[in-house]
C-alpha positions, 0 to 999 in steps of 0.5 A: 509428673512428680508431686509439687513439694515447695523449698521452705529453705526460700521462706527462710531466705526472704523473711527469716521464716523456717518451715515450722513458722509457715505450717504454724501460720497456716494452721493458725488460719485453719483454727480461726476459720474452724472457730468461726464456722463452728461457733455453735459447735453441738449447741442447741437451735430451735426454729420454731414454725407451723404450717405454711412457714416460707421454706426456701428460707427456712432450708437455707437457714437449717443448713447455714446452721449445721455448718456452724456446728449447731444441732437444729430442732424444728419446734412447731404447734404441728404434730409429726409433720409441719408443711412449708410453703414454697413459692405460690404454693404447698411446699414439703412437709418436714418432720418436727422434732418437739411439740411447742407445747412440750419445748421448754427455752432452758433446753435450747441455746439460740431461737429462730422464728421461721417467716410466713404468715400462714405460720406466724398466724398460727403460731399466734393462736396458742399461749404456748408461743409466748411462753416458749419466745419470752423465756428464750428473751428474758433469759438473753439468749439469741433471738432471730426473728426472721423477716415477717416473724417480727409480727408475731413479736410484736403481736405476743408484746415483745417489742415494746421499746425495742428498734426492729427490721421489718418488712413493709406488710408488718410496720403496722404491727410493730408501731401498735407494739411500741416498737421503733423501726430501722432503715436497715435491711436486718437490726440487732436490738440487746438479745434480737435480731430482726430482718428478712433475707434476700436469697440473692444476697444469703452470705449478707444475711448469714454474716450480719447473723454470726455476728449477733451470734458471736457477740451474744453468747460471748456476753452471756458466756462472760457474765456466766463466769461473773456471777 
């Protein structure tokens, strides 16, 4: 059977549409999709973790980031390797790409504060974790604090006055930090987002989550070209 070759003189017909309209329409489609799953195109994204950071939701996060374009580096405390923790126990263990006491906020575009209480409470033990966090939020630039990780904020005083997402476990911290609380399931404040992901409801999670990241690099990116 020969191919299916549509008879655009139809389109013309209907709706004064020439064939050059309808490719134009279409192609116009694609760029507007490409746009905006590309809108991190070659920028710089570090998740910052240690060992024991919950990896199925780090795995799901590292990859809706590659799609967007984004070139992903995984800072941690950990030297060479950093271990996940997967369900109830050990996870893999995955290669870290910049020390934490080496990383430096103006090389990266956008942070991610992977989850984990094993994580965050290491995290939490080296000055270097407020360092590299406060540099990315003093300088505006997107801050995701995935689920629990809003604790770890909390505990290096980045929360004072600010309205989070947080998880039930982390309340206590965030109130003691000065720190409203949202109803919502995730909540963007300036520069932050905060939130869990439910890995039954991702697509959610990831739309709320292009929508901080658009909105926030779109306001950088203008008084950029203000100044």
């Amino acid at each position: 059977m020969g191919k299916f070759r549509p008879d655009f003189r139809f389109f013309h017909l209907i709706g004064g549409l020439t064939h050059s309209d309808v490719i134009n329409d279409v192609d116009e489609e694609v760029k507007g999709y490409m746009r905006m799953t590309k809108s991190l195109q070659d920028m710089n994204v570090a998740i910052l973790m240690a060992n024991g950071f919950d990896e199925p939701e780090f795995i799901e996060m590292q990859k809706k980031m590659q799609e967007m374009g984004a070139k992903v580096r995984i800072v941690s405390t950990n030297q060479g390797l950093v271990n996940g923790w997967s369900g109830q126990g050990w996870g893999h263990n995955h290669a870290v790409d910049v020390s934490l006491n080496g990383a430096l906020g103006v090389d990266y575009d956008v942070l991610v504060i992977a989850s984990g209480a094993r994580s965050f409470e290491k995290l939490s033990a080296t000055a270097h974790t407020r360092r590299f966090i406060s540099s990315m939020m003093g300088a505006g630039k997107p801050v995701i604090a995935m689920g629990d990780a809003v604790a770890l904020m909390a505990r290096i005083e980045q929360l004072e006055g600010m309205t989070v997402a947080a998880p039930q476990d982390s309340h206590e911290a965030c109130h003691e930090a000065g720190a409203r609380l949202s109803e919502g399931a995730t909540h963007v404040d300036g520069n932050l987002m905060s939130g869990s992901m439910d890995l039954e409801d991702k697509a959610g999670y990831f739309a709320h989550m292009e929508e901080f990241l658009n909105s926030t690099l779109s306001n950088m990116a203008q008084q950029a070209r203000a100044a």
